[in-house]
N, C-alpha and C positions, 0 to 999 in steps of 0.2 A: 504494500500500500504506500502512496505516495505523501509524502508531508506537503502543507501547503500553510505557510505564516502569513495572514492578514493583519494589511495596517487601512484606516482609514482616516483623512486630513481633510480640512477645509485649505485649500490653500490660493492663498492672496497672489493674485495674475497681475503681472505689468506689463505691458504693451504684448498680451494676449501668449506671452511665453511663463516657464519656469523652466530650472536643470534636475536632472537625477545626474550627482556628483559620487564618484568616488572619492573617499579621506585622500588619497594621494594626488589627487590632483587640485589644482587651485586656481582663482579666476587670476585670470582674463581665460577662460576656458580655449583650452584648445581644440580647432575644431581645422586645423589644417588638415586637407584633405578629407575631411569625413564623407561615409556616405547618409543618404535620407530619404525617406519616402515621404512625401506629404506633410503631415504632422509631427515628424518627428526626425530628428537629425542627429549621429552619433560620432563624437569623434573617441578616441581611447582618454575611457574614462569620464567624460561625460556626456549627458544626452540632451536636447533642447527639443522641450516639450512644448505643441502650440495648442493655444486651445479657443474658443470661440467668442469668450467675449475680449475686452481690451485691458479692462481694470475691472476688477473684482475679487469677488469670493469665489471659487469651486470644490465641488467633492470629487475628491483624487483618492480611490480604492486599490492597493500594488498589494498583489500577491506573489510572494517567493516562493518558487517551487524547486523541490529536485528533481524535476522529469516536468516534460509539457505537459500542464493542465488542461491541454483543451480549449478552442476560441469561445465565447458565448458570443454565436451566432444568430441569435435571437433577441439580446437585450442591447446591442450594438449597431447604429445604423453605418459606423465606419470602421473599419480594424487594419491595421497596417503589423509589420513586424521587421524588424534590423536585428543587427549581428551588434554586442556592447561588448566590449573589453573591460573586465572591473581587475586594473593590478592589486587592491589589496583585498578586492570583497567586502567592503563596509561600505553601504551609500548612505546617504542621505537625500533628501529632496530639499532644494536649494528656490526660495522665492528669489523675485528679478532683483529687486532693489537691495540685495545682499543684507536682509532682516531678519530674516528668519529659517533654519534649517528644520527639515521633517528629521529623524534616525529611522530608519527600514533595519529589518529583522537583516540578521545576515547572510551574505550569500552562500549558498548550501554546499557547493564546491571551492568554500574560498577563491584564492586569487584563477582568473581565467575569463577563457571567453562563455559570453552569456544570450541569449536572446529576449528581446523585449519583445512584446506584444501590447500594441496598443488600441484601447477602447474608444471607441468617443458616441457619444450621445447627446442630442441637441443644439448642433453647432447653428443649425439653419434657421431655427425657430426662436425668435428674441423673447417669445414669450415663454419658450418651452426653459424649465429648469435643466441645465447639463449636467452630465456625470461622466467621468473618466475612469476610465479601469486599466491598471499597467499591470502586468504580469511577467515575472521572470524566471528562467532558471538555464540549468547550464546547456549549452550547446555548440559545437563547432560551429566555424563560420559557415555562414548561408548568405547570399543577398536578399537586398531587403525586399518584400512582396506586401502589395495589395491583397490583403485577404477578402475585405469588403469593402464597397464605394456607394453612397446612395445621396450623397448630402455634396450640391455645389459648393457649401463650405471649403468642402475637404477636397472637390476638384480644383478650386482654386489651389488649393495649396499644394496638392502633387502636382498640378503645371507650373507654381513659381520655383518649385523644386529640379 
């Protein structure tokens, strides 16, 4: 049976991003050469997370896993996924304005390569409440894939990508 640690954060958005940082790395993040799909951009070590409104509040749900969970293809109207490199295995989630740090459970394979999977829910609708779902655990590299696309949000943003 698989282990799977949940954390869940309101986390404060500035100009519609935040990071999932590894403890070894430090801003000015480096994102030389990273790759991205859409919403989501990885360089080693950290990740830049976008999400739909500009300034606010959102609920950010990250599940650590030792083995893939699984997409929730049903509660998700976008999902993307990338290859992350965490050199020590400790993240945290990092607000923009360098304020305030989430601590996430830690990585089940310590230092290594990992894959994210990201959720997003409500980007299109200004009325609709968003919710975000990040899911990780370890895995050789892969490129990154569209798993799901329904919201011009999120087209926009895999074409500025």
């Amino acid at each position: 049976m698989s282990a799977v640690r949940t954390v869940s954060v309101e986390l404060d958005v500035d100009y519609s991003q935040a990071y999932l940082v590894d403890e070894k790395c430090e801003r000015p993040f480096d994102f030389d050469g990273p790759s991205g799909v859409g919403v989501v951009l990885a360089g080693k070590g950290t990740a830049q997370l976008i999400f739909g409104i500009q300034y606010g509040t959102v609920p950010l749900t990250v599940a650590v896993a030792d083995v893939d969970p699984g997409a929730d293809l049903d509660g998700y109207e976008d999902i993307v996924e990338i290859a992350f490199d965490a050199p020590s295995g400790r993240l945290t989630l990092e607000e923009w304005n360098e304020g305030t740090s989430h601590p996430l459970p830690a990585l089940t394979a310590g230092p290594g390569a990992y894959r994210l999977r990201y959720h997003v829910l409500g980007m299109d609708d200004e009325m609709a409440e968003e919710h975000y779902f990040l899911q990780i655990w370890p895995e050789a590299y892969r490129e990154p894939v569209v798993v799901k696309s329904t919201t011009e949000f999120f087209r926009h943003w895999l074409d500025a990508g």
